[in-house]
C-alpha positions in Angstrom: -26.0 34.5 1.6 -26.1 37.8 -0.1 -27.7 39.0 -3.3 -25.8 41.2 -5.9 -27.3 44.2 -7.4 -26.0 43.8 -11.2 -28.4 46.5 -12.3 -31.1 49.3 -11.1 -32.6 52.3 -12.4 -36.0 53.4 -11.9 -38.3 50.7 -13.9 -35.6 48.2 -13.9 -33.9 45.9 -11.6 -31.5 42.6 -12.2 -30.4 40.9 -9.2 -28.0 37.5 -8.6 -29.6 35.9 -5.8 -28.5 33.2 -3.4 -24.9 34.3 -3.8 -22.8 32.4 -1.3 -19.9 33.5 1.0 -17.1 31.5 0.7 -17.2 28.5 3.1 -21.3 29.4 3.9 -22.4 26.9 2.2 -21.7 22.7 2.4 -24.5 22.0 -0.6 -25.1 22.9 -4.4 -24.0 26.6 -5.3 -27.0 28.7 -6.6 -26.8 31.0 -9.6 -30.8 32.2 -9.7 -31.6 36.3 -11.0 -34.3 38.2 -10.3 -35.6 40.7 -13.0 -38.0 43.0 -12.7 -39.9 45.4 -14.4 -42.3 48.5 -12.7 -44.1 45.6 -10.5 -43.7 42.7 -12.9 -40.7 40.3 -12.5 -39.3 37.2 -13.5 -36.8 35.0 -11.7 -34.2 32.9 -14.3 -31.7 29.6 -13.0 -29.6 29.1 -16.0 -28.4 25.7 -14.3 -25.4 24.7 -12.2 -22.0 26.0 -11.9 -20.5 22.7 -13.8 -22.4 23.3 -17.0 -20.8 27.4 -17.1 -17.4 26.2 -18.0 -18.7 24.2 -21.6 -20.7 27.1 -22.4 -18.4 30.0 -21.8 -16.1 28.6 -24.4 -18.7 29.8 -27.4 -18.7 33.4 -26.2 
């Protein structure tokens, strides 16, 4: 598993966590981000990987 630096500066960070390698895996694929804030953060799972394909189709 690795996690994916979308975003950094010096107050700010937003991170995809959980990403898998292909293959790594045998269970449910994980989409969860970390964002923080100085020493405040928040971590966000927008849902599974099945429900992204419906939604992308209003963007």
């Amino acid at each position: 598993m690795r996690n994916i630096k979308l975003f950094e500066s010096v107050d700010h960070r937003f991170i995809l966590l959980n990403e898998s390698e292909p293959g790594e895996e045998d269970g449910v694929r994980s989409n969860q981000y970390l964002i923080t804030h100085h020493n405040d953060g928040v971590l966000l799972d927008p849902g599974g990987f099945g429900v992204m394909p419906s939604t992308q189709s209003f963007l």
